[in-house]
MIFINU-661062 format. One record per residue: x, y, z of N, C-alpha, C in turn; residue in one letter; chain. Coordinates in pm, 1 decimal, always signed. Layout:
# MIFINU-661062
<n_u X&n_v Y&n_w Z&ca_u X&ca_v Y&ca_w Z&c_u X&c_v Y&c_w Z&code a&unit A>
...
# end
This chain:
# MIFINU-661062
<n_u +84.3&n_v -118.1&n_w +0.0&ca_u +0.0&ca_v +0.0&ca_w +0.0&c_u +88.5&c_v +124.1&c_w +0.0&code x&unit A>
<n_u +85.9&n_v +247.9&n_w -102.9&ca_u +168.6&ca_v +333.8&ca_w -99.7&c_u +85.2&c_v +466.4&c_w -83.2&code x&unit A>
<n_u +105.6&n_v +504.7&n_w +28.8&ca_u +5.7&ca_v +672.7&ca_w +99.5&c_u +122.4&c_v +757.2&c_w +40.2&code x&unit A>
<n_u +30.7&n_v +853.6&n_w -19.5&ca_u +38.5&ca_v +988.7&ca_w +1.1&c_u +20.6&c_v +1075.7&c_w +33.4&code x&unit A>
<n_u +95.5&n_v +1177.5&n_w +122.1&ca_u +38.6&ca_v +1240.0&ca_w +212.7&c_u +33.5&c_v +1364.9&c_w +179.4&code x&unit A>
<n_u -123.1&n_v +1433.9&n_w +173.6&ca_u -162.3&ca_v +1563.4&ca_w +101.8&c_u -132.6&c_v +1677.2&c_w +170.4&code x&unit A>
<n_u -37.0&n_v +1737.0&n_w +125.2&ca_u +24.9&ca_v +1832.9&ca_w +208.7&c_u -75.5&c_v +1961.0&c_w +185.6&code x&unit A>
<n_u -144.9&n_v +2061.4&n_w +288.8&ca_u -271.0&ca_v +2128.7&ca_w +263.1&c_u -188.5&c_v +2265.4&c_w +190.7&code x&unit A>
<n_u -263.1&n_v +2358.7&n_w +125.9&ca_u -238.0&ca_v +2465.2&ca_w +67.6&c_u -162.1&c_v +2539.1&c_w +128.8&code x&unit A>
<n_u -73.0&n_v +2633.0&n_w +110.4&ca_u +54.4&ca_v +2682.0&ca_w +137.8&c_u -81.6&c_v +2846.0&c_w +181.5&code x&unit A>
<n_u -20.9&n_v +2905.7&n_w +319.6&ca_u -66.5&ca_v +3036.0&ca_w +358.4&c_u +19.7&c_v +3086.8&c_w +314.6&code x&unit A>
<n_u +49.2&n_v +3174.5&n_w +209.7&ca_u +107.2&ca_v +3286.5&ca_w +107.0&c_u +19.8&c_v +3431.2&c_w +210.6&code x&unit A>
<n_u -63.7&n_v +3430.7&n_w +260.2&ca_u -148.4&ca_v +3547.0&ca_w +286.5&c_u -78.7&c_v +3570.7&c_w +465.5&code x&unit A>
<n_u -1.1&n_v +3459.3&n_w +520.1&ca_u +5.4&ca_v +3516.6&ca_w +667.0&c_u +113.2&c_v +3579.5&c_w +648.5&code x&unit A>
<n_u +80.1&n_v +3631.9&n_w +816.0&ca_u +201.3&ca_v +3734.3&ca_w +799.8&c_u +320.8&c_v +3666.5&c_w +883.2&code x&unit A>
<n_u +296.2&n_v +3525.0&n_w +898.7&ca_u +422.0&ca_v +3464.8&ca_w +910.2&c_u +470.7&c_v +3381.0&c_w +795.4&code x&unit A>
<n_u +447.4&n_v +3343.9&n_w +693.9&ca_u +433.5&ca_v +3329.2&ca_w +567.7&c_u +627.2&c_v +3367.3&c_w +505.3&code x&unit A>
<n_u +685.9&n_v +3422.7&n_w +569.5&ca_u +847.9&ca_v +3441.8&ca_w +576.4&c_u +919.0&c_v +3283.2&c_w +634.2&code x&unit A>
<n_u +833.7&n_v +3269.1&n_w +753.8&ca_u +899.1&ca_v +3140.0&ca_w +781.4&c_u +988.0&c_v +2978.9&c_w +727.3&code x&unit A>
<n_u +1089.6&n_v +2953.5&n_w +759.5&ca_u +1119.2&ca_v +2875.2&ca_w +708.8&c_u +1249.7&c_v +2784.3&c_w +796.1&code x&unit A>
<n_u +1204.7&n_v +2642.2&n_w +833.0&ca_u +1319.5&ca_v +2594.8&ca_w +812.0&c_u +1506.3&c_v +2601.4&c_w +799.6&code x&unit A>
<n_u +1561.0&n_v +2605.9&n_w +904.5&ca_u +1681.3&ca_v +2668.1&ca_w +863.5&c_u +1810.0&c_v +2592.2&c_w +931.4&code x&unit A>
<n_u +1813.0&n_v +2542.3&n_w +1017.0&ca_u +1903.4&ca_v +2455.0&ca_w +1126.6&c_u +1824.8&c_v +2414.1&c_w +1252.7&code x&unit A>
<n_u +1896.6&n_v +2304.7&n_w +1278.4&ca_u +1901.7&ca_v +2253.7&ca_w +1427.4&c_u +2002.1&c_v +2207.7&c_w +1508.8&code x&unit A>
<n_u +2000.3&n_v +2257.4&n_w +1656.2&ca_u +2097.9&ca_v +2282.4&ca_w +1742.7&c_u +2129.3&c_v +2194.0&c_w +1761.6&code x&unit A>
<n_u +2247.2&n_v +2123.6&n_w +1836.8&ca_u +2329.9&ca_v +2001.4&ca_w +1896.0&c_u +2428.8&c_v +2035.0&c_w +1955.8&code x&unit A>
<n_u +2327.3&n_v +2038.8&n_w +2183.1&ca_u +2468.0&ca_v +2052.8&ca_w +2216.5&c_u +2552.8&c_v +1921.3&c_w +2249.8&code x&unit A>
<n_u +2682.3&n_v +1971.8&n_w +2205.2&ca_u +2790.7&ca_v +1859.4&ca_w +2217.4&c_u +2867.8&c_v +1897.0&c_w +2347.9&code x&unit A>
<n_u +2942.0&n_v +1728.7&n_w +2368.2&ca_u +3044.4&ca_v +1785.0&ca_w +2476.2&c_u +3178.3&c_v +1794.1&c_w +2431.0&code x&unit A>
<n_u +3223.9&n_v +1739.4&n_w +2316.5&ca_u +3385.9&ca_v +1786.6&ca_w +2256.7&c_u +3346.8&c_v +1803.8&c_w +2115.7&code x&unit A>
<n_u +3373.9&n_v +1965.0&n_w +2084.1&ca_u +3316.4&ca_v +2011.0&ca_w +1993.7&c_u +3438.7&c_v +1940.0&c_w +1851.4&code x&unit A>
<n_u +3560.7&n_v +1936.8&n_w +1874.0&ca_u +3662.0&ca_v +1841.2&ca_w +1772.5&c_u +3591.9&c_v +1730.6&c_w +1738.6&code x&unit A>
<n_u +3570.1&n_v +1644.3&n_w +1853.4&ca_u +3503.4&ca_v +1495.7&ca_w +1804.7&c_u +3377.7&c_v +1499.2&c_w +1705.9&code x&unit A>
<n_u +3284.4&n_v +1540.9&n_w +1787.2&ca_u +3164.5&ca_v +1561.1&ca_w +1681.4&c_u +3165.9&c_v +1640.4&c_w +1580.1&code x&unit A>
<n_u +3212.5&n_v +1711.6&n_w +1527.3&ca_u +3229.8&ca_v +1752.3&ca_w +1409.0&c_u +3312.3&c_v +1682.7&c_w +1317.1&code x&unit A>
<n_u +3436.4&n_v +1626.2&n_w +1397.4&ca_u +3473.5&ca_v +1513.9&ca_w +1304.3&c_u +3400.4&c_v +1385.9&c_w +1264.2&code x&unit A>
<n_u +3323.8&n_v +1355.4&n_w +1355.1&ca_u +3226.7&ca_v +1258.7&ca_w +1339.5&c_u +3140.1&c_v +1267.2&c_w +1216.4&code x&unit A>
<n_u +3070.2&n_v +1386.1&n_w +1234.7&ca_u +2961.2&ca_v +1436.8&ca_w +1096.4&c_u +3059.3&c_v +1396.8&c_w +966.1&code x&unit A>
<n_u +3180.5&n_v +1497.2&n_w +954.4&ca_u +3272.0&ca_v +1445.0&ca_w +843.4&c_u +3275.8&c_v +1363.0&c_w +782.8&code x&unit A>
<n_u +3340.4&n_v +1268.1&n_w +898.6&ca_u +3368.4&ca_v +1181.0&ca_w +828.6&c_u +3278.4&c_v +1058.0&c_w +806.3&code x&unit A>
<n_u +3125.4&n_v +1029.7&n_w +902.1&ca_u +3075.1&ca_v +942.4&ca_w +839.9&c_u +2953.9&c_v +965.3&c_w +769.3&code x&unit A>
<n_u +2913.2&n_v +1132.7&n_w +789.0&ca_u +2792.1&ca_v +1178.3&ca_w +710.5&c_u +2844.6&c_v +1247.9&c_w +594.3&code x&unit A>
<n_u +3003.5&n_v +1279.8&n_w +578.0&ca_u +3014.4&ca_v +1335.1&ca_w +478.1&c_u +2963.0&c_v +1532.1&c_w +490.0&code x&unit A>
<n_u +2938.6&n_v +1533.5&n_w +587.8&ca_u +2899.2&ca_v +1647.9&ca_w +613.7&c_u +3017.2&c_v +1739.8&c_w +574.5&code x&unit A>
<n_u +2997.4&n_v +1923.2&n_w +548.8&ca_u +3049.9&ca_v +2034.4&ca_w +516.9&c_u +3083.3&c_v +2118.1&c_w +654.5&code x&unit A>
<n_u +3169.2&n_v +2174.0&n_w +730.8&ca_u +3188.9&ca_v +2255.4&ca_w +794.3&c_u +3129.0&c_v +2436.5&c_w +680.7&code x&unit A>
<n_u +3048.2&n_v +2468.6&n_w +740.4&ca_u +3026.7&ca_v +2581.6&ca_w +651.5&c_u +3117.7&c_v +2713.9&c_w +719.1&code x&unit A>
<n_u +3032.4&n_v +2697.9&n_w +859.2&ca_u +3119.8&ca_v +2772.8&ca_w +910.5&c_u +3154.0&c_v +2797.9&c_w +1080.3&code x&unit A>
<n_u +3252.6&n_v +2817.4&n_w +1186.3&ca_u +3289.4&ca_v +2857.0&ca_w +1249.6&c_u +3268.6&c_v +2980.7&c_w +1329.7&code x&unit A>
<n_u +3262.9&n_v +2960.3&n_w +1518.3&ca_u +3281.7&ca_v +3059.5&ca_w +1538.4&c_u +3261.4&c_v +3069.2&c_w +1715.7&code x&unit A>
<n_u +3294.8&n_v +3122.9&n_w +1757.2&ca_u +3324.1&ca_v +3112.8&ca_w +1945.9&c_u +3195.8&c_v +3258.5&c_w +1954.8&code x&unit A>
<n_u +3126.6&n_v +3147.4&n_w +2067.2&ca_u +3034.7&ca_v +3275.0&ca_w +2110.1&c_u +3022.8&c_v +3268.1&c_w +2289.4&code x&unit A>
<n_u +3094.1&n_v +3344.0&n_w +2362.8&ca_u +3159.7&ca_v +3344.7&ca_w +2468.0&c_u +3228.4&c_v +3215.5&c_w +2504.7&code x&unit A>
<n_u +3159.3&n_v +3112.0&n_w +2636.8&ca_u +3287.1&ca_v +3008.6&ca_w +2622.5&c_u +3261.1&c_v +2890.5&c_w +2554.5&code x&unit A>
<n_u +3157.4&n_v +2914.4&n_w +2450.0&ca_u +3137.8&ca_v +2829.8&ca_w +2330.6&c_u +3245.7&c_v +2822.8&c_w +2208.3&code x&unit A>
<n_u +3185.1&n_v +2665.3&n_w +2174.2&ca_u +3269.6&ca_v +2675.8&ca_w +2061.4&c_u +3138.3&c_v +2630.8&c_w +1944.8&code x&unit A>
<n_u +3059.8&n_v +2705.3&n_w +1800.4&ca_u +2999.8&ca_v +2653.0&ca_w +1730.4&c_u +3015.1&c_v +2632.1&c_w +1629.1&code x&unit A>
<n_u +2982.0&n_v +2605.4&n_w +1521.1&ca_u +2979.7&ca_v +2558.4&ca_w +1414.0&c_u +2847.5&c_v +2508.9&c_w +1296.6&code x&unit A>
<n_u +2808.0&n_v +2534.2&n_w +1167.7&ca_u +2753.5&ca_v +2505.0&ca_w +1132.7&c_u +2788.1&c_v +2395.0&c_w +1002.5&code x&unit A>
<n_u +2714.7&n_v +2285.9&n_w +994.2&ca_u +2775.1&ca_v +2191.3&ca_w +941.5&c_u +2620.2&c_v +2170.7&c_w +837.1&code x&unit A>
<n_u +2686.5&n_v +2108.8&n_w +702.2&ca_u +2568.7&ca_v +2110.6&ca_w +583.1&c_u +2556.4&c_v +1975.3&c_w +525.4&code x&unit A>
<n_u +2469.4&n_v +1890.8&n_w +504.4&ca_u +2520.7&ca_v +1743.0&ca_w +410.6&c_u +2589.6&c_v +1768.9&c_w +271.0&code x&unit A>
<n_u +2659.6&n_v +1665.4&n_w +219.7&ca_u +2697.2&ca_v +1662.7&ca_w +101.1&c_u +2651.6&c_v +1748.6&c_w +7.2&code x&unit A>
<n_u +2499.7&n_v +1737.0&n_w -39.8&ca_u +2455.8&ca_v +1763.2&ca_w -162.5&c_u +2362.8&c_v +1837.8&c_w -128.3&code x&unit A>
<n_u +2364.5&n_v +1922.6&n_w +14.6&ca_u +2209.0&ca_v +1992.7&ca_w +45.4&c_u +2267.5&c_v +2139.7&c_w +134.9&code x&unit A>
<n_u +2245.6&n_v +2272.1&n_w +82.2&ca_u +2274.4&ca_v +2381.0&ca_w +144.9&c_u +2196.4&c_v +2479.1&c_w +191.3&code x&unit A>
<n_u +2041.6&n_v +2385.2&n_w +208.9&ca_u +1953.2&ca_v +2436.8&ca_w +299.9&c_u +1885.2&c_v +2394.8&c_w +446.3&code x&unit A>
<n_u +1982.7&n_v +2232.3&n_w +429.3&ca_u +1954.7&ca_v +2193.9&ca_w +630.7&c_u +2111.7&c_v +2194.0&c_w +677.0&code x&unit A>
<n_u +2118.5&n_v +2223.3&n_w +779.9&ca_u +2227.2&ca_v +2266.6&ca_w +874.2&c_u +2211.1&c_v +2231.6&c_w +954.0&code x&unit A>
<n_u +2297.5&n_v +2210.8&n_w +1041.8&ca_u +2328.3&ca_v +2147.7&ca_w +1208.5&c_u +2430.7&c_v +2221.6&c_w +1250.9&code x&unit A>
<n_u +2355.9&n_v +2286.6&n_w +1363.9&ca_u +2473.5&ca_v +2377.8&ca_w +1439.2&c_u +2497.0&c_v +2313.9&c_w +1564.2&code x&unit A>
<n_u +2675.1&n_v +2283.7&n_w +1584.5&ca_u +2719.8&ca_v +2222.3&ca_w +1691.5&c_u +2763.4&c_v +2338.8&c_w +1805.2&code x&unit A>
<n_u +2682.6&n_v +2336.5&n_w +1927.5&ca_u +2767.3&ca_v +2355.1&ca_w +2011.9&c_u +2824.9&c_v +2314.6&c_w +2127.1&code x&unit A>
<n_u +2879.9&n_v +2372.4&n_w +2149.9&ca_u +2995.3&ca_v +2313.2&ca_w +2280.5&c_u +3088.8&c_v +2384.0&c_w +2364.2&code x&unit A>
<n_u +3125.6&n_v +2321.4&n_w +2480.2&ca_u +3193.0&ca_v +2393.2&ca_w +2586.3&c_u +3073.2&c_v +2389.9&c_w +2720.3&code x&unit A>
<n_u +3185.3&n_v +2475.4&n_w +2799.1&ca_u +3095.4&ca_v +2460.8&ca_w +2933.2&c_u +3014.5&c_v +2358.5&c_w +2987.6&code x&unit A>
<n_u +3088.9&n_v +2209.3&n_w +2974.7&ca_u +3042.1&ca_v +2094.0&ca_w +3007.2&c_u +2888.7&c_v +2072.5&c_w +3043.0&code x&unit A>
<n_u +2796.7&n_v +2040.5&n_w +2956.8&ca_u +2674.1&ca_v +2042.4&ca_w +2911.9&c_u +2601.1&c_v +1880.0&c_w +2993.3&code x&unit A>
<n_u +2533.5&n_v +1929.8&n_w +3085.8&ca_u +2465.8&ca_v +1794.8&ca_w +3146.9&c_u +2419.0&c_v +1655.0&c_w +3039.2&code x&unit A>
<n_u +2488.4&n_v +1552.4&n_w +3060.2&ca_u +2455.3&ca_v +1456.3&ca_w +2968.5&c_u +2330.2&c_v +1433.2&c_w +2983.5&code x&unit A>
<n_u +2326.4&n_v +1374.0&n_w +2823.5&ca_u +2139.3&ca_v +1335.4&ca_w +2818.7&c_u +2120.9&c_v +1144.7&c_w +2855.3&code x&unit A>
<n_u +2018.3&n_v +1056.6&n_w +2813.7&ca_u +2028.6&ca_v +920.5&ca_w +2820.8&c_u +2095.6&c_v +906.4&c_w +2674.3&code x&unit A>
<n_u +2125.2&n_v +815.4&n_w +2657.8&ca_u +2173.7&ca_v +763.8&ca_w +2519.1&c_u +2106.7&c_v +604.0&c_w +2484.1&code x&unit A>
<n_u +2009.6&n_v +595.1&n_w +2386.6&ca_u +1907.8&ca_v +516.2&ca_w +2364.8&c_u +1991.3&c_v +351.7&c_w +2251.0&code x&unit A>
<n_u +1943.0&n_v +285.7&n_w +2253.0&ca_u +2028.6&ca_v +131.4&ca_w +2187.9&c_u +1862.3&c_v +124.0&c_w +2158.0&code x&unit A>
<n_u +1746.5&n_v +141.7&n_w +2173.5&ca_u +1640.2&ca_v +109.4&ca_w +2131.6&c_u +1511.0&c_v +204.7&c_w +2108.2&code x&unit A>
<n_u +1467.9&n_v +189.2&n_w +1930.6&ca_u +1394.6&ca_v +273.1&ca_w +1902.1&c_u +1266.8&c_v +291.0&c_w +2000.8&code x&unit A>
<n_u +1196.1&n_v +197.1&n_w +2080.6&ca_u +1064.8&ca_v +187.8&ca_w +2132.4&c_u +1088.7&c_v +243.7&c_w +2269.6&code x&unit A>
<n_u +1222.8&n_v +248.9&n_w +2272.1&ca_u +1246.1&ca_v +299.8&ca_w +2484.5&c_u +1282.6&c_v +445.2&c_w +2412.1&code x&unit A>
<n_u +1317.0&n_v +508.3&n_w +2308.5&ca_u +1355.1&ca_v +617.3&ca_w +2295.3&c_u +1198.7&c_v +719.2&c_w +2255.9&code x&unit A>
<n_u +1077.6&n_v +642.1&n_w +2208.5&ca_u +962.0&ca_v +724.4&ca_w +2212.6&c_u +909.4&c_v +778.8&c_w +2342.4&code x&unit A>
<n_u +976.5&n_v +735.6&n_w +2424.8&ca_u +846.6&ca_v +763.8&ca_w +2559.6&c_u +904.3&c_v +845.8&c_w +2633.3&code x&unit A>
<n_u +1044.3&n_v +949.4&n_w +2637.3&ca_u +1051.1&ca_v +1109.5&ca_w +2700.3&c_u +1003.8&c_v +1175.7&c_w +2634.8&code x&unit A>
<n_u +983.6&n_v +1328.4&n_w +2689.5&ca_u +914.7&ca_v +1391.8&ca_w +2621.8&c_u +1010.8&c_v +1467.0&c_w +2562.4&code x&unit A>
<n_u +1022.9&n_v +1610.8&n_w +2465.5&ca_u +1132.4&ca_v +1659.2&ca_w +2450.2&c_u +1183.9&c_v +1605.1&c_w +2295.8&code x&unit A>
<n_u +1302.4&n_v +1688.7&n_w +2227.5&ca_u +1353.7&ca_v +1683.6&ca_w +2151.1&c_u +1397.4&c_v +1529.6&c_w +2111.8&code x&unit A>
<n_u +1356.2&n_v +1445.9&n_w +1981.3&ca_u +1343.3&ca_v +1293.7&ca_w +1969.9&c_u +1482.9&c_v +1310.2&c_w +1875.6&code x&unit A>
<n_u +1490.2&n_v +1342.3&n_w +1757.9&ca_u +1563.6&ca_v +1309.5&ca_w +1594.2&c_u +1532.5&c_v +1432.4&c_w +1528.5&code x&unit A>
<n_u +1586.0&n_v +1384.0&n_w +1405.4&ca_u +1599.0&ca_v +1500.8&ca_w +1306.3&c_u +1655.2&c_v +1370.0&c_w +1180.3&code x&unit A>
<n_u +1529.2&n_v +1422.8&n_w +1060.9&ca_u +1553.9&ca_v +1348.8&ca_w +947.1&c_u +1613.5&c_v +1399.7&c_w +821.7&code x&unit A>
<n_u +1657.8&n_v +1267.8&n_w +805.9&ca_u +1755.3&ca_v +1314.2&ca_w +644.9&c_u +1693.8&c_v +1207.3&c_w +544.0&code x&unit A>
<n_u +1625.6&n_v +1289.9&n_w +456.8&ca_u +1562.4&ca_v +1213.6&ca_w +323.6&c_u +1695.0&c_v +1139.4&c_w +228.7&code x&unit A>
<n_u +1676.6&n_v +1025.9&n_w +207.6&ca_u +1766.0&ca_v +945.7&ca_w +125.4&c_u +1696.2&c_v +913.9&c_w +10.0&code x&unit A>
<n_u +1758.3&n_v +863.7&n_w -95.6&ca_u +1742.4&ca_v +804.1&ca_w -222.7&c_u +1701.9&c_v +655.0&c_w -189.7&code x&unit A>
<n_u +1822.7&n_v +605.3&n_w -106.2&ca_u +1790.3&ca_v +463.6&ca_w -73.2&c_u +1804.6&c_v +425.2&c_w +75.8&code x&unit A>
<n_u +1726.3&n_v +398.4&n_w +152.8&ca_u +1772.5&ca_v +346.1&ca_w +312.1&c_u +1847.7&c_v +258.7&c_w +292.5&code x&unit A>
<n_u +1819.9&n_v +104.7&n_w +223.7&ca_u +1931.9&ca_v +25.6&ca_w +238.9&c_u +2069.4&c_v +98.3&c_w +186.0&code x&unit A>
<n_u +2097.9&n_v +120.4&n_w +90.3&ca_u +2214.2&ca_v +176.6&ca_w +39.6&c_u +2280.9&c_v +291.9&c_w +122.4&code x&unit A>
<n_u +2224.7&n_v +352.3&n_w +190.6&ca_u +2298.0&ca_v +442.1&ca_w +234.3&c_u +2305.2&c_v +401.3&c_w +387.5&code x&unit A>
<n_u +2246.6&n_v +281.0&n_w +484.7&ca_u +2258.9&ca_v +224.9&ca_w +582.7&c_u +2417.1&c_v +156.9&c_w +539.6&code x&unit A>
<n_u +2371.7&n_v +87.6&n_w +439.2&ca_u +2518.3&ca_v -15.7&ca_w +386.9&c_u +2631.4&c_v +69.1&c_w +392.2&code x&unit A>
<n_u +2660.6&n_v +193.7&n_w +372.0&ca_u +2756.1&ca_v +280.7&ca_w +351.8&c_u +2790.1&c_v +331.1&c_w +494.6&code x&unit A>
<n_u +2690.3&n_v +359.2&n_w +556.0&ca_u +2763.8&ca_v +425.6&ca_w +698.5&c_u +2797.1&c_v +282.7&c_w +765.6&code x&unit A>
<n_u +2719.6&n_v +142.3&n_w +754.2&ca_u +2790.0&ca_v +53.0&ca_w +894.6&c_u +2940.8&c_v +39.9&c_w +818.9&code x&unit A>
<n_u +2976.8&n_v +76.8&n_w +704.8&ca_u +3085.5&ca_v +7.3&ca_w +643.4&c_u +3187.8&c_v +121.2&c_w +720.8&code x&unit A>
<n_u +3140.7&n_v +259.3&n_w +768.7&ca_u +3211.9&ca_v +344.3&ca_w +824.2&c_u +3204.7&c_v +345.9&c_w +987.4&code x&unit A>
<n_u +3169.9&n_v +226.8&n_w +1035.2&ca_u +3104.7&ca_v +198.6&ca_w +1193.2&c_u +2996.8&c_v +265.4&c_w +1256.5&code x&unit A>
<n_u +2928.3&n_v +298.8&n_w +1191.4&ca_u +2785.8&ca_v +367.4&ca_w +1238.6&c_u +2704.4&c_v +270.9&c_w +1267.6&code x&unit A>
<n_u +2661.7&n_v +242.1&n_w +1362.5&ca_u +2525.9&ca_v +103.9&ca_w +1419.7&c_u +2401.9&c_v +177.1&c_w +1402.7&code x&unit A>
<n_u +2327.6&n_v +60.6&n_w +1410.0&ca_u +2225.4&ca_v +102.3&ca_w +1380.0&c_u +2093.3&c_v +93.4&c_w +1513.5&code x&unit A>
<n_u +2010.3&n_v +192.1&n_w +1538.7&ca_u +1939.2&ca_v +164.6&ca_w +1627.5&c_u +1844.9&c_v +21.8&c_w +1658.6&code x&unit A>
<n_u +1764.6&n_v -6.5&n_w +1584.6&ca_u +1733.7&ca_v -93.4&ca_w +1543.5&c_u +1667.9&c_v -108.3&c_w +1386.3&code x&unit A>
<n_u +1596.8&n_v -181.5&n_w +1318.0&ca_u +1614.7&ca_v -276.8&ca_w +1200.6&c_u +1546.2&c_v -136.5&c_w +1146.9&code x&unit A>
<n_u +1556.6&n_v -132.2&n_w +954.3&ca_u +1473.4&ca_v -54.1&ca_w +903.0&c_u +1379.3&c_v -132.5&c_w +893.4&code x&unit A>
<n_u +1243.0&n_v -45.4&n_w +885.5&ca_u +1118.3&ca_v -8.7&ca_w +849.3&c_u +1044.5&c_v +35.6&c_w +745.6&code x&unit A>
<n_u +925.5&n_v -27.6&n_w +709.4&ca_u +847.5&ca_v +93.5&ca_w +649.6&c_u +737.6&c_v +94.0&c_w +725.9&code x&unit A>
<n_u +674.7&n_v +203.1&n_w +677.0&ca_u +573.6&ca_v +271.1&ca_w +765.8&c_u +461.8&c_v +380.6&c_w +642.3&code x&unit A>
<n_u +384.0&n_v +262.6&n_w +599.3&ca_u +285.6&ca_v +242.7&ca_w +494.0&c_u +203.2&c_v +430.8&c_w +509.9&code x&unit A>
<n_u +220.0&n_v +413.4&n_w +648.0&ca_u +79.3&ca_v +524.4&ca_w +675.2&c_u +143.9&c_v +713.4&c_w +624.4&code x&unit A>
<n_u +286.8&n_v +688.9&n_w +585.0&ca_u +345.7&ca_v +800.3&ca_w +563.2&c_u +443.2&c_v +783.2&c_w +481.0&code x&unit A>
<n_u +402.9&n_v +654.5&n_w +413.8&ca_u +422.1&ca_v +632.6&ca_w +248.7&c_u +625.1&c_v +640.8&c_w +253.4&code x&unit A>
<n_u +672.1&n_v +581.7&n_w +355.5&ca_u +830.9&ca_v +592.1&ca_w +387.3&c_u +894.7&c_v +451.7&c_w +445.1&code x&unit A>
<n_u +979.7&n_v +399.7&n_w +423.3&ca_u +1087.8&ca_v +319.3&ca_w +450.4&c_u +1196.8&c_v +407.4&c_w +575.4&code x&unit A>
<n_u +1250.4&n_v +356.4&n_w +702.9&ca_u +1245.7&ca_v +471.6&ca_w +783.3&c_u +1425.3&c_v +334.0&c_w +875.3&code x&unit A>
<n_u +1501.2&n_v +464.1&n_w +872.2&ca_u +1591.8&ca_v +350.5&ca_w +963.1&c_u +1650.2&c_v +439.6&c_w +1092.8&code x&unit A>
<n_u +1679.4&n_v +416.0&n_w +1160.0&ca_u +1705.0&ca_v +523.5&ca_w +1298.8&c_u +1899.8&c_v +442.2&c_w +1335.6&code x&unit A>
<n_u +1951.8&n_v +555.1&n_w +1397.2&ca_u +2126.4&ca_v +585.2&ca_w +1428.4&c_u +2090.3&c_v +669.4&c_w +1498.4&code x&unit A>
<n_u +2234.7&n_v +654.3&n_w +1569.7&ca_u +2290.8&ca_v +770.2&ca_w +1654.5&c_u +2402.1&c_v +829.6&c_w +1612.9&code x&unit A>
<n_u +2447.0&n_v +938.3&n_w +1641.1&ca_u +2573.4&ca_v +1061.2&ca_w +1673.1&c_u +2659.8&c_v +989.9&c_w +1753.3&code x&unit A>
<n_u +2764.2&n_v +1009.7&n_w +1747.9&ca_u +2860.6&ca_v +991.1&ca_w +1828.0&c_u +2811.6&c_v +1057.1&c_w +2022.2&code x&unit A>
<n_u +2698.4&n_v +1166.1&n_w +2026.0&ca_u +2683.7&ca_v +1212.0&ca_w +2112.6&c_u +2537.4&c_v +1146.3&c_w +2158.6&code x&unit A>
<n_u +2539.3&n_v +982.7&n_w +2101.7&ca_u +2355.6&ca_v +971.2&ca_w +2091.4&c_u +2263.8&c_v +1030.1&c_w +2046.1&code x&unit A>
<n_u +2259.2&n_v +1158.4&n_w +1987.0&ca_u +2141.8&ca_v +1254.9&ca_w +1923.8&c_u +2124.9&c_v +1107.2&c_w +1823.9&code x&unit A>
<n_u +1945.2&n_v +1133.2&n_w +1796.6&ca_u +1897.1&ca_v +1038.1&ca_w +1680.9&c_u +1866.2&c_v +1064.4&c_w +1573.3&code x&unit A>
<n_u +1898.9&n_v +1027.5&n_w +1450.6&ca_u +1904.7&ca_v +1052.9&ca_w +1354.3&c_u +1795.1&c_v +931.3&c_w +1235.7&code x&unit A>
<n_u +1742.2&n_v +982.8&n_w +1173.4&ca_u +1604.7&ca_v +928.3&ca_w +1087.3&c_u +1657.8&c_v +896.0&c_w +948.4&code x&unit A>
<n_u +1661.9&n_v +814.3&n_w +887.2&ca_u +1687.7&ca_v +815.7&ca_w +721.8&c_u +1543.9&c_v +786.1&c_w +696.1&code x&unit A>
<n_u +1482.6&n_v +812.0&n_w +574.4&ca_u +1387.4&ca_v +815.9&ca_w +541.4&c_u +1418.7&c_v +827.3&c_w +371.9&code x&unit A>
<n_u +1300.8&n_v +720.5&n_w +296.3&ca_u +1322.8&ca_v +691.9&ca_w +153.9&c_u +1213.8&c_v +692.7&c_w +130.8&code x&unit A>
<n_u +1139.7&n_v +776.2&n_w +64.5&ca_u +953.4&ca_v +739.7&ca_w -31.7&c_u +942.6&c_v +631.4&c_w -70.3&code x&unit A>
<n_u +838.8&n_v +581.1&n_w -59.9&ca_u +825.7&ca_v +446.6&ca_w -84.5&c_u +776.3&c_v +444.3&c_w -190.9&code x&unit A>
<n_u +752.4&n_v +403.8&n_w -353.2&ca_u +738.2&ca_v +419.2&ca_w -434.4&c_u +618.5&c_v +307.5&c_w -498.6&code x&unit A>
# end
């Protein structure tokens, strides 16, 4: 069964209608590591740099996309969060879950990061009701991360 999901008419008339999409935060606790991390197994872009008191941040871009961003920050030893090994124990806090990255292919691009040691949360999925194939990872810092492929 392949859903499509009818996205409703665009408000052109509000006067928030400017809005858009632009980054999401990640605080880290060693701002070197995780950014090398993104690098080297997301392939990610350092765009750009920059210390904002005893921070250290950064904005980082995927390969082939220069309109989602991930801004790392770090310093001032940041209270650790839980760090989840299972998708079904990770639904039930409340609060900030993942952040998705649309793929071409889940398997193919799962195959590519374990080959770079990236594990996987647990097994991919599809999930008929939002017409997607869906696989869940972590960050080097546990933040969760979504691949997601249209199901065709």
């Amino acid at each position: 069964m392949n859903t499509t999901i009818q996205i409703p008419a665009r408000k052109t008339a509000s006067k928030l209608s400017s809005i858009k999409g632009a980054h999401i935060a990640l605080r880290v606790p060693d701002f070197e590591a995780s950014k090398k991390w993104y690098i080297e197994k997301l392939d990610f872009r350092v765009v750009h740099e920059w210390p904002f008191g005893d921070l250290q941040l950064a904005y980082l871009a995927p390969a082939n996309d220069d309109k989602f961003w991930i801004e790392l920050l770090a310093g001032a030893n940041p209270a650790p969060r839980e760090k989840f090994t299972d998708l079904n124990e990770s639904l039930h806090p409340e609060g900030y879950h993942h952040f998705c990255l649309n793929v071409d292919s889940v398997d193919e691009t799962l195959h590519e990061l374990q080959s770079r040691g990236v594990k996987l949360i647990d097994e991919p999925f599809g999930l008929p009701a939002i017409g997607k194939r869906l696989a869940f990872f972590a960050d080097l810092d546990g933040n969760l991360i979504e691949l997601a492929e249209t199901l065709k």
